[in-house]
C-alpha positions as CSV (number, residue, x, y, z in Angstrom):
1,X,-41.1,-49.7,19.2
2,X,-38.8,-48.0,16.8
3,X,-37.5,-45.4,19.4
4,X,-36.2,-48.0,22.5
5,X,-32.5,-48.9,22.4
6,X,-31.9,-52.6,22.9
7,X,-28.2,-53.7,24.5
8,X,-27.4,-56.9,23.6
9,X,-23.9,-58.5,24.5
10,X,-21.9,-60.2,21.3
11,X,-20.2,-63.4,21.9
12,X,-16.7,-61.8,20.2
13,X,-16.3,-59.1,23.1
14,X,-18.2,-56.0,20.3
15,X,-21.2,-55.0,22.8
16,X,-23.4,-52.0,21.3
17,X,-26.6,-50.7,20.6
18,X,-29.1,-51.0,18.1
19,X,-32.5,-50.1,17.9
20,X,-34.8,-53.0,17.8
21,X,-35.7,-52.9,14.4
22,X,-32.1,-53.6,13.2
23,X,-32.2,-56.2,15.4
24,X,-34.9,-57.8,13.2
25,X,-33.2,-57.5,10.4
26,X,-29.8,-59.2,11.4
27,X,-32.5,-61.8,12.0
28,X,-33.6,-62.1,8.7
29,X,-30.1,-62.0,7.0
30,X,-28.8,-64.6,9.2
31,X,-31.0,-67.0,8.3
32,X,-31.2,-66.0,5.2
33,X,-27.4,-67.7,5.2
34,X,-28.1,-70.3,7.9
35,X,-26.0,-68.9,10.6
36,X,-26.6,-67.3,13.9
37,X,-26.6,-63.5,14.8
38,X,-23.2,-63.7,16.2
39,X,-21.6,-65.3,13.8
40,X,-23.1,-63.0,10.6
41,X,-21.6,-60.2,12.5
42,X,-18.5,-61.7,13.0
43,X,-18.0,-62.8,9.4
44,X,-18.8,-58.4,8.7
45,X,-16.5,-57.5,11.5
46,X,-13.6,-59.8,9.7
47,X,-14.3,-59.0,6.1
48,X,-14.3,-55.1,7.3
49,X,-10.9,-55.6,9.0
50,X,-9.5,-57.5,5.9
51,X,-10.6,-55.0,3.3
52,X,-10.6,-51.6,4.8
53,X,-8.4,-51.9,8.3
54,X,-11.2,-52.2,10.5
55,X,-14.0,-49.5,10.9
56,X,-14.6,-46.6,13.9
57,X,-18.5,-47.0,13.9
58,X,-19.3,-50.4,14.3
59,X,-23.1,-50.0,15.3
60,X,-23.1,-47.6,12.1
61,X,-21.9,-50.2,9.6
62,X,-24.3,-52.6,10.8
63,X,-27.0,-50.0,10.4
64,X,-26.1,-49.5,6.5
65,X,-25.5,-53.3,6.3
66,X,-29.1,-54.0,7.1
67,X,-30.6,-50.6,5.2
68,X,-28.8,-52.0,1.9
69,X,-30.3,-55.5,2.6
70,X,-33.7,-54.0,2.9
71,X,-33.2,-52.0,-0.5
72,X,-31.5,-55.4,-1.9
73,X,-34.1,-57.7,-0.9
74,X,-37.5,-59.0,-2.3
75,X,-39.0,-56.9,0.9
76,X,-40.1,-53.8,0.8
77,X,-39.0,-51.2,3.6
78,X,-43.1,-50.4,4.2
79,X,-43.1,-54.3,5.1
80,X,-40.7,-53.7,7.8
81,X,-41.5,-50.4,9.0
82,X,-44.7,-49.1,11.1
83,X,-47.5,-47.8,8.6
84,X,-47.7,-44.9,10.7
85,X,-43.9,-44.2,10.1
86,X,-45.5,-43.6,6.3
87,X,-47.1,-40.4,5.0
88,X,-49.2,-40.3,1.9
């Protein structure tokens, strides 16, 4: 279900909430490089904070994160969304 917020707590103290489906996808990228959840979003939290100072909207980077690995990747977005989410 696209629309149900799921909390999940992050082992480096950063607690926030994501809709399922992103969820999925942090999924897919971390083992697409063989490490845990926690520890892809750790690795984006510190690259963030070494290039840019940190960011205001965690949740909202994470978001783009996994929108620009959808458009990246061999996967299509229809392959990861509901077909009913698609008109036409």
């Amino acid at each position: 279900m696209l629309h149900r917020k799921e909390a999940r707590s992050l082992l480096y103290f950063v607690y926030t909430l994501l809709e399922e489906i992103y969820w999925e996808v942090l999924s897919d990228i971390s083992q697409c490089n063989h490490c845990s959840i926690n520890a892809l979003l750790s690795y984006i939290d510190r690259e963030i904070h070494l290039r840019h100072g940190g960011v205001k909207n965690f949740s909202g980077l994470i978001r783009v994160v996994c929108v620009m690995h959808l458009m990246k990747g061999d996967r299509s977005v229809r392959g990861v969304l509901p077909e009913q989410m698609w008109v036409g």
